[in-house]
ROTOR-898164 format. One record per residue (C-alpha): residue number from 1; residue in three letters; z, x, y. Coordinates in nm, 3 decimals. Layout:
# ROTOR-898164
<r n="NUM" res="ALA" w="Z" u="X" v="Y"/>
...
//
This chain:
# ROTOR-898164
<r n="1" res="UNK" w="-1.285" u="8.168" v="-3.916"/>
<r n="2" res="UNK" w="-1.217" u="8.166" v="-3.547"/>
<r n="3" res="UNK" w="-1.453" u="7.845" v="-3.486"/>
<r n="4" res="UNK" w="-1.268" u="7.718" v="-3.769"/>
<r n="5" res="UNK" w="-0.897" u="7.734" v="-3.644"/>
<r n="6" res="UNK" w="-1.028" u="7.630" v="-3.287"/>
<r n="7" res="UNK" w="-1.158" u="7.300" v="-3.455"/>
<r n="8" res="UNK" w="-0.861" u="7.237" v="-3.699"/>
<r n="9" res="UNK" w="-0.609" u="7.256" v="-3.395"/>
<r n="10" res="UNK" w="-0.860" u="7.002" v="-3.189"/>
<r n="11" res="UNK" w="-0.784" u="6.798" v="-3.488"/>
<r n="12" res="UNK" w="-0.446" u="6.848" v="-3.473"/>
<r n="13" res="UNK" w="-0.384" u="6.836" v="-3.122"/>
<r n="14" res="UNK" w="-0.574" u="6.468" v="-3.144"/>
<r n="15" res="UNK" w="-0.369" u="6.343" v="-3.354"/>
<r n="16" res="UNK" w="-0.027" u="6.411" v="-3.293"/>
<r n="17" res="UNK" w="-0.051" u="6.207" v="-2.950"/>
<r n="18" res="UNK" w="-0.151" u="5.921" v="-3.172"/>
<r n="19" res="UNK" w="0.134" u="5.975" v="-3.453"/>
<r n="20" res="UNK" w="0.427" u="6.012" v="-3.215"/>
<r n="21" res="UNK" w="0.293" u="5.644" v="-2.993"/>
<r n="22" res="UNK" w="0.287" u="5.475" v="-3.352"/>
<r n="23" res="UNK" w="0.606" u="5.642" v="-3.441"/>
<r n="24" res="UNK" w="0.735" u="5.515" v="-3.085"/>
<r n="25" res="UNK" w="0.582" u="5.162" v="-3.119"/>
<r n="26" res="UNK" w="0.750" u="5.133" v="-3.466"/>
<r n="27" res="UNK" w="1.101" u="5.228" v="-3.338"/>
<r n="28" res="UNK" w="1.106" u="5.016" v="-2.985"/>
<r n="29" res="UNK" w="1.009" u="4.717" v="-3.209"/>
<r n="30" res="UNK" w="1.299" u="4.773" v="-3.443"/>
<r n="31" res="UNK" w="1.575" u="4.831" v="-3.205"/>
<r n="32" res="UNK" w="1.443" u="4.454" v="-3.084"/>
<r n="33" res="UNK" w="1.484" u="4.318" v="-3.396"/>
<r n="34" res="UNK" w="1.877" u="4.463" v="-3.391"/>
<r n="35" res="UNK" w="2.118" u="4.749" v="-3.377"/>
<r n="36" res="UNK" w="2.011" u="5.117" v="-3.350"/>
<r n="37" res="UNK" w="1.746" u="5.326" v="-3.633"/>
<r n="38" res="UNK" w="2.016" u="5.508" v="-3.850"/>
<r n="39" res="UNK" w="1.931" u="5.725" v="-4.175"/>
<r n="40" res="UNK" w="1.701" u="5.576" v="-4.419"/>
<r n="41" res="UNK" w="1.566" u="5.340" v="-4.166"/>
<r n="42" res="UNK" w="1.926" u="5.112" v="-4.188"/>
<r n="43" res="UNK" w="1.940" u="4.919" v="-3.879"/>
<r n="44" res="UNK" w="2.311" u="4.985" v="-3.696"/>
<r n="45" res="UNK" w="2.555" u="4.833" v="-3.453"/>
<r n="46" res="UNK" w="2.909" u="4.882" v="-3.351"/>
<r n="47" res="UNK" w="3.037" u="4.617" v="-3.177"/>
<r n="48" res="UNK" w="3.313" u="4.767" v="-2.869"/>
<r n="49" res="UNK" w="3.571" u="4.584" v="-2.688"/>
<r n="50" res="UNK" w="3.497" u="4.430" v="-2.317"/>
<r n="51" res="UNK" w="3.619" u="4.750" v="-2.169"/>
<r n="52" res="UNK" w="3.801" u="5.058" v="-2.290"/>
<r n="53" res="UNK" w="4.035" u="5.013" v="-1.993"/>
<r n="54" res="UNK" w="4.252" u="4.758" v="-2.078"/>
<r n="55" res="UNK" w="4.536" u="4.830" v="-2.313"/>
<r n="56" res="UNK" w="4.493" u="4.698" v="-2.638"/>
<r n="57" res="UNK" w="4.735" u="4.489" v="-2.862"/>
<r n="58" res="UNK" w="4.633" u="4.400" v="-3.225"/>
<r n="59" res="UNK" w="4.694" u="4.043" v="-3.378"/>
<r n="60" res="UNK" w="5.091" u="3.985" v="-3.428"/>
<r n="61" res="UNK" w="5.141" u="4.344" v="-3.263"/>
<r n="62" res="UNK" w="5.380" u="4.430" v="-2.968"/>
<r n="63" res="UNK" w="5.353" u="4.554" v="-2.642"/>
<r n="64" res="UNK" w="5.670" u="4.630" v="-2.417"/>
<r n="65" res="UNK" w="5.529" u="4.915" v="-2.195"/>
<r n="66" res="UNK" w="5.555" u="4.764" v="-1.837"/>
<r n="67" res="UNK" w="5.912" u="4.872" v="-1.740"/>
<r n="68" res="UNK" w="6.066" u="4.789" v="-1.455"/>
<r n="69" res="UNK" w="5.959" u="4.392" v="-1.466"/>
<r n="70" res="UNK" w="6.161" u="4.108" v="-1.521"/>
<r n="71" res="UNK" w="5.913" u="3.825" v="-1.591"/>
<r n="72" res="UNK" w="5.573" u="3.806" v="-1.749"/>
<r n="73" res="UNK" w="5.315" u="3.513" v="-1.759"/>
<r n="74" res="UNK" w="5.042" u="3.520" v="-1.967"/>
<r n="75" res="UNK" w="4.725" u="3.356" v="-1.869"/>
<r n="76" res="UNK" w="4.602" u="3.246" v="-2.237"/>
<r n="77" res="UNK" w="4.899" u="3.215" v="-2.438"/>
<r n="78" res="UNK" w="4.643" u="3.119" v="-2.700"/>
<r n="79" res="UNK" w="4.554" u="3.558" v="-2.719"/>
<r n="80" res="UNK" w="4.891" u="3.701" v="-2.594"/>
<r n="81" res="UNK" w="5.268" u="3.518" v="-2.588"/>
<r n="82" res="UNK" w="5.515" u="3.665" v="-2.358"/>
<r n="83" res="UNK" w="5.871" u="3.698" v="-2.468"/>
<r n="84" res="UNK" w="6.053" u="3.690" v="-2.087"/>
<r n="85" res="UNK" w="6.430" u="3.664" v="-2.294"/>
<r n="86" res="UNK" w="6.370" u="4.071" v="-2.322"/>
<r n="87" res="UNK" w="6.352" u="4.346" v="-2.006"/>
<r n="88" res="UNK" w="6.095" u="4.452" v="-2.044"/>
<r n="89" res="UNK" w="5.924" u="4.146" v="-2.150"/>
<r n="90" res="UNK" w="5.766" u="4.168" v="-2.468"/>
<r n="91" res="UNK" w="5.383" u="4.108" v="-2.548"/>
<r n="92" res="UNK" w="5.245" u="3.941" v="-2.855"/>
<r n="93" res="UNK" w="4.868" u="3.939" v="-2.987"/>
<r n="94" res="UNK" w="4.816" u="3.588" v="-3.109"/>
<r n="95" res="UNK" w="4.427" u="3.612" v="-3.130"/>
<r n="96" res="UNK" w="4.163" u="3.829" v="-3.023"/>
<r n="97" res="UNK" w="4.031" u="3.808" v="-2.669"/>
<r n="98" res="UNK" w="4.108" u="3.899" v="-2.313"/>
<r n="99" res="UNK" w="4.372" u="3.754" v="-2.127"/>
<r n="100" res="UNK" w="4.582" u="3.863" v="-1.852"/>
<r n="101" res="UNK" w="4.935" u="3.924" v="-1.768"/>
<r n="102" res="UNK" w="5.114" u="3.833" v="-1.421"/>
<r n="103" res="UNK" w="5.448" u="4.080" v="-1.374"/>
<r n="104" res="UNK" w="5.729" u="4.032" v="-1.139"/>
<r n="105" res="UNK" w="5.857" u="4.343" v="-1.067"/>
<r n="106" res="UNK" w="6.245" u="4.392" v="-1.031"/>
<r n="107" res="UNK" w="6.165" u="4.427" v="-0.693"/>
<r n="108" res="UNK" w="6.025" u="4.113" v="-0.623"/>
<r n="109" res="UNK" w="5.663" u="4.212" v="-0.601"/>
<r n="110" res="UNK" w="5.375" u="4.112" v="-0.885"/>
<r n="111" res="UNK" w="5.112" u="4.349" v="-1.043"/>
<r n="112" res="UNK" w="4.837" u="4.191" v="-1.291"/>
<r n="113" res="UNK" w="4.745" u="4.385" v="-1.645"/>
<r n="114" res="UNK" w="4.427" u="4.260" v="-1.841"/>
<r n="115" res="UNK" w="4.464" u="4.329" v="-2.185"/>
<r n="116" res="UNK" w="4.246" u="4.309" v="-2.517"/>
<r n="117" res="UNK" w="4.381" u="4.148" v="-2.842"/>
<r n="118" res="UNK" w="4.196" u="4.255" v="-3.107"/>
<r n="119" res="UNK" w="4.223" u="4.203" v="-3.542"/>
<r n="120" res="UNK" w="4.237" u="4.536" v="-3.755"/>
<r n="121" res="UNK" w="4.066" u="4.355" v="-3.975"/>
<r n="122" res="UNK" w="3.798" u="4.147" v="-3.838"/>
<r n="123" res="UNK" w="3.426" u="4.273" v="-3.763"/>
<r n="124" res="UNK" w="3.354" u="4.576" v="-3.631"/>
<r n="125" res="UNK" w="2.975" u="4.585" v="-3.634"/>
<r n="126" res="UNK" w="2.714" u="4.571" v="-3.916"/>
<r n="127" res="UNK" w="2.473" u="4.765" v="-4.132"/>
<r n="128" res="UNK" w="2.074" u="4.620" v="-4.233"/>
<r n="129" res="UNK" w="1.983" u="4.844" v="-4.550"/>
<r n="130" res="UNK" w="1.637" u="4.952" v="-4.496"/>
<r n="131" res="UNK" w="1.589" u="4.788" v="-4.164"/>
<r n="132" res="UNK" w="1.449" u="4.475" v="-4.286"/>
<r n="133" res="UNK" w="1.397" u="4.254" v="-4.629"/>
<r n="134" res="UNK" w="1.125" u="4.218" v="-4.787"/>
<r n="135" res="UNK" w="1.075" u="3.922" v="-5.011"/>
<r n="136" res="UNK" w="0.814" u="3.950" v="-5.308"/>
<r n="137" res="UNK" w="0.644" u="3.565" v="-5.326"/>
<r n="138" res="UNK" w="0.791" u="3.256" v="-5.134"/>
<r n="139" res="UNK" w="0.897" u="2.966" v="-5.294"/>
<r n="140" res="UNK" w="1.196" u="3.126" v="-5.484"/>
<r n="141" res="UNK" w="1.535" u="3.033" v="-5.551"/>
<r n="142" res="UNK" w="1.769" u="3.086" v="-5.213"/>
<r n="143" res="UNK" w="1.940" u="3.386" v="-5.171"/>
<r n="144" res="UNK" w="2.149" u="3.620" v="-4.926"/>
<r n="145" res="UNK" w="2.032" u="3.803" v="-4.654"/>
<r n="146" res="UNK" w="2.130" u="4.180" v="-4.743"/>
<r n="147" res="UNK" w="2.349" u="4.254" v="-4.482"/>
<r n="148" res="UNK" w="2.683" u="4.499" v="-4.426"/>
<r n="149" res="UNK" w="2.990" u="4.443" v="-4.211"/>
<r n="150" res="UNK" w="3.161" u="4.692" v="-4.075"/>
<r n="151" res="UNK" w="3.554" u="4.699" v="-4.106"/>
<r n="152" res="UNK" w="3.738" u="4.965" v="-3.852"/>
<r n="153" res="UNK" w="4.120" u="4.891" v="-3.924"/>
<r n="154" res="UNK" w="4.214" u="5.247" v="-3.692"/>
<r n="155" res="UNK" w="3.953" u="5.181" v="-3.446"/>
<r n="156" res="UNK" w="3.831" u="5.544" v="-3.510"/>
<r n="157" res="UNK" w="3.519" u="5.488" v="-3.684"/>
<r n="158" res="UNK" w="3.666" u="5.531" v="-4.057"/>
<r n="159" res="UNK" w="3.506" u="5.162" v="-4.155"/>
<r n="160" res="UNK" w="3.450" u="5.013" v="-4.479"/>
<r n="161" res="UNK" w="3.209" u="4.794" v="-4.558"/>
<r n="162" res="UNK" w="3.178" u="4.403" v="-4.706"/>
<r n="163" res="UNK" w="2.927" u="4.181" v="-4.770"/>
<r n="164" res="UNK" w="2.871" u="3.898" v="-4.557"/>
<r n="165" res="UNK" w="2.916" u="3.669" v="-4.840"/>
<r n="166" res="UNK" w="3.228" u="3.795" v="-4.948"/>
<r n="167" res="UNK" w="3.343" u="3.781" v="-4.593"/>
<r n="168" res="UNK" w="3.248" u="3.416" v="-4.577"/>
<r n="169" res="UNK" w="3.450" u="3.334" v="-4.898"/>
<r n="170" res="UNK" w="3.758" u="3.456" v="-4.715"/>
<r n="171" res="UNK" w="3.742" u="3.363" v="-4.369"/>
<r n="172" res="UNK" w="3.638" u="3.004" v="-4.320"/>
<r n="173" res="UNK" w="3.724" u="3.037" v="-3.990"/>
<r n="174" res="UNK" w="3.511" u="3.253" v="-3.843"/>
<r n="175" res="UNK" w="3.201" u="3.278" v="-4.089"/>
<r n="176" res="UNK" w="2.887" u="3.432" v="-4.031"/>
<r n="177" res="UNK" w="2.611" u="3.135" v="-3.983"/>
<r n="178" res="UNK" w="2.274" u="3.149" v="-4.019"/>
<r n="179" res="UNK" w="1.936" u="2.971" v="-3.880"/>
<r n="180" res="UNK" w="1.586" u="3.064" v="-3.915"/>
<r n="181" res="UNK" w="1.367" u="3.159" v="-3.576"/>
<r n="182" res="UNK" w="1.082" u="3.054" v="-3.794"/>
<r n="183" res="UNK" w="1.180" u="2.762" v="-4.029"/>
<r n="184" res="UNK" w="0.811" u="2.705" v="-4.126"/>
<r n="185" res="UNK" w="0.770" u="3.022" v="-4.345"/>
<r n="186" res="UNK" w="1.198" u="3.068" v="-4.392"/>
<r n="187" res="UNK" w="1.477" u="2.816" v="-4.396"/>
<r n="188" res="UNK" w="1.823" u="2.813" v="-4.429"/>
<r n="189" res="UNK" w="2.098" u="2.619" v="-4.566"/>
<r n="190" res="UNK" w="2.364" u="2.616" v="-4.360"/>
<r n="191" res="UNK" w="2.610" u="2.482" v="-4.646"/>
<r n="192" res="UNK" w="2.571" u="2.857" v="-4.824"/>
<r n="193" res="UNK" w="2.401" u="3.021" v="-4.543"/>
<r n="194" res="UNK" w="2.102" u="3.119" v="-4.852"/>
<r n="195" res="UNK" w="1.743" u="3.191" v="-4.715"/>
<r n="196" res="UNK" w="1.418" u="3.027" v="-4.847"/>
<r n="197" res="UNK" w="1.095" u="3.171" v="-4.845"/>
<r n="198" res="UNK" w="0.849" u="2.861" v="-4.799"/>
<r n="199" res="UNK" w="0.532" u="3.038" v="-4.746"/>
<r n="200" res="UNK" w="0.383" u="3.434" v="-4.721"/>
<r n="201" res="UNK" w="0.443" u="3.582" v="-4.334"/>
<r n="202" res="UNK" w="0.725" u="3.670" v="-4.153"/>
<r n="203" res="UNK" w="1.079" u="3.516" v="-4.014"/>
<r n="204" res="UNK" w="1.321" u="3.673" v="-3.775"/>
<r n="205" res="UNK" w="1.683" u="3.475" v="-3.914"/>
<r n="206" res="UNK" w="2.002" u="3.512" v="-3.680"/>
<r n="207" res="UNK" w="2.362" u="3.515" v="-3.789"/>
<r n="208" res="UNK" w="2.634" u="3.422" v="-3.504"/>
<r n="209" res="UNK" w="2.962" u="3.547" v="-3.552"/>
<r n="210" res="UNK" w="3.302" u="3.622" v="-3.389"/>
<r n="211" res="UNK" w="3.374" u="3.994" v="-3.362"/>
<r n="212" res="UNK" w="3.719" u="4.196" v="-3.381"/>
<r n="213" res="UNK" w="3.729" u="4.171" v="-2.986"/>
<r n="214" res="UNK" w="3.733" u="3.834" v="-3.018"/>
<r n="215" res="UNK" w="3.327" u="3.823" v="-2.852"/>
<r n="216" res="UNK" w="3.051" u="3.603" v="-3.018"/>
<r n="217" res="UNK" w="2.757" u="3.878" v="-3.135"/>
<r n="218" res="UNK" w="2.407" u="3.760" v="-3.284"/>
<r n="219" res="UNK" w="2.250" u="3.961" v="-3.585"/>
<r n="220" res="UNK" w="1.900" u="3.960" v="-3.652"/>
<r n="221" res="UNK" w="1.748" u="4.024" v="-3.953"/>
<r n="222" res="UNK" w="1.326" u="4.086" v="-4.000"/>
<r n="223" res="UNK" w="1.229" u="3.897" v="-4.343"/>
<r n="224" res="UNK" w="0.889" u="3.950" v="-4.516"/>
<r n="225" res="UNK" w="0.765" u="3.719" v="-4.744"/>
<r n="226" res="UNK" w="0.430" u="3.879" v="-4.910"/>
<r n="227" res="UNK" w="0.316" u="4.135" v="-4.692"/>
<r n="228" res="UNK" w="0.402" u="4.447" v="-4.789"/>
<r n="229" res="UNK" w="0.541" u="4.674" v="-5.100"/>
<r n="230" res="UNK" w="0.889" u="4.702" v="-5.193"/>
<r n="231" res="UNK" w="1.034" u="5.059" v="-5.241"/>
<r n="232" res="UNK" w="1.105" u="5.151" v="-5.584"/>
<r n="233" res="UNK" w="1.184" u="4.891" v="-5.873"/>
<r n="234" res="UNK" w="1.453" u="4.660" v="-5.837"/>
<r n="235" res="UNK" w="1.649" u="4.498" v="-6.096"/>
<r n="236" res="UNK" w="1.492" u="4.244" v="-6.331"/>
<r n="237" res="UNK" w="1.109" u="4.386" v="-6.218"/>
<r n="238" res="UNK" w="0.861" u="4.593" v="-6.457"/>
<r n="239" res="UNK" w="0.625" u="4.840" v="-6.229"/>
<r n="240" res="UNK" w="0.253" u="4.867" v="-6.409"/>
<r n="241" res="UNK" w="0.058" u="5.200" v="-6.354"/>
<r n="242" res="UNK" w="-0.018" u="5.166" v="-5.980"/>
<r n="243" res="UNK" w="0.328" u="5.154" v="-5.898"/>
<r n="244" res="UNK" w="0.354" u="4.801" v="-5.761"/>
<r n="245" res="UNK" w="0.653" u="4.617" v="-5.851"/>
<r n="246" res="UNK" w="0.605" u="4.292" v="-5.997"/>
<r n="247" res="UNK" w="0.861" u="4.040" v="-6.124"/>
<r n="248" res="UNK" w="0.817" u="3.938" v="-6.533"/>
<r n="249" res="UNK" w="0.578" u="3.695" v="-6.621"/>
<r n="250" res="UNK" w="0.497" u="3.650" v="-6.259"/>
<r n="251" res="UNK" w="0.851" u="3.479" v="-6.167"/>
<r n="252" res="UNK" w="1.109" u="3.696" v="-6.064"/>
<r n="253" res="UNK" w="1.397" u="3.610" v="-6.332"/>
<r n="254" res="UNK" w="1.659" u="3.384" v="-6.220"/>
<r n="255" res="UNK" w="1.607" u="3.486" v="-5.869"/>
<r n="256" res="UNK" w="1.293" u="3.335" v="-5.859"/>
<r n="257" res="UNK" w="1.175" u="3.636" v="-5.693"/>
<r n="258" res="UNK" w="1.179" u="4.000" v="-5.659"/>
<r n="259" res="UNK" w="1.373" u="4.170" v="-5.293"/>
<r n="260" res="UNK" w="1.382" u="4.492" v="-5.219"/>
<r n="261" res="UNK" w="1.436" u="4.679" v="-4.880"/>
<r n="262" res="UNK" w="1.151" u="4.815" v="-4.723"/>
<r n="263" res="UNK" w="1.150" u="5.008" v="-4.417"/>
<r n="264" res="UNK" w="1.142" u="4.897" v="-4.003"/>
<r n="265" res="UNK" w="0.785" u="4.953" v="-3.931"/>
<r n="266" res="UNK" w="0.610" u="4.714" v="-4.192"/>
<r n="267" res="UNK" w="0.406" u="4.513" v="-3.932"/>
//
């Protein structure tokens, strides 16, 4: 019994150094891919203004704090207006950025303010279900990447989430667009912003965007095209014996084939 403990925690002992490296491996190469690991394997990010030290102003909101000054000059009036008619003079978001403020003091002498415009309702970071997508067979109809946007109205981490296509449908101006890194096995159309899956591998596809700080942020998204099992059945997919999920009569119903999330460390 003895000899057989000592050689059951050799065993052990040998390969715990070896699970913890993969387990390492697999979570290095997914925070590369995007965001932070989060339950379930969802891939993360929060998106934060340039710097917590400037005073922040939402789109249309006010900001009359700076007493004691009799003129104001804004250097982008395109992200804050001044309104100089008032003492104080009054601040007014008009987009979200960074701009700053020169103040002439009663006094005569000047101080400079930086301040951040941000929108309640633009996007405050984003959520990948399952880390990555995995896409049954290539050469199906185009489809969505399945990705979450964060919205933060309070700033205090109470956010809601929309899809990026319904996002899309109601901000034209600042949409989230999509290219492939590898448009041999994945393109996209940039009309609808769909994925296709040309061939079996693997395609890394970016989405620009503008945040609610008024910064440009890249998304990246790990597609797999054939290489792996989906997690449970999805909808429109019949699962034989072994468990493998495959579409009806080898299509994949008017999606012309079968996604389901998988998680990060499929290679």
């Amino acid at each position: 019994m003895h000899f057989v403990k000592k050689a059951f925690g050799k065993t052990v002992n040998a390969v715990t150094p070896v699970i913890a490296a993969a387990i390492s491996v697999i979570a290095v190469f997914t925070f590369l891919v995007s965001g932070t690991l989060a339950a379930d394997n969802d891939i993360t990010d929060t998106f934060n203004p340039v710097s917590d030290a400037y005073p922040k102003i939402p789109v249309s909101g006010t900001n009359s704090d700076v007493r004691g000054t009799k003129a104001a000059i804004s250097s982008n009036v395109s992200i804050i207006s001044t309104d100089t008619t008032r003492i104080p003079p009054v601040l007014t978001g008009v987009a979200p950025g960074v701009a700053s403020v020169a103040y002439l003091t009663s006094i005569g002498t000047g101080r400079n303010i930086n301040y951040q415009v941000y929108d309640p309702n633009g996007i405050a970071g984003y959520r990948i279900p399952g880390g990555a997508m995995e896409v049954f067979q290539p050469r199906g109809n185009p489809q969505p990447v399945n990705i979450m946007l964060y919205i933060d109205v309070q700033n205090n981490g109470n956010k809601s989430e929309v899809t990026w296509t319904d996002w899309n449908s109601k901000h034209a101006e600042n949409k989230v667009q999509w290219k492939s890194l590898q448009p041999g096995v994945v393109t996209v159309d940039q009309a609808t912003g769909y994925f296709t899956a040309l061939t079996s591998g693997s395609a890394i596809l970016t989405g620009t965007l503008t945040d609610k700080w008024g910064v440009k942020q890249s998304v990246s998204v790990l597609i797999n095209i054939g290489t792996g099992n989906i997690v449970g059945p999805t909808p429109n997919t019949t699962s034989p014996p072994d468990g493998t999920v495959i579409p009806p009569n080898g299509g994949g119903g008017s999606s012309g084939g079968s996604v389901g999330v998988i998680p990060s460390d499929v290679p």
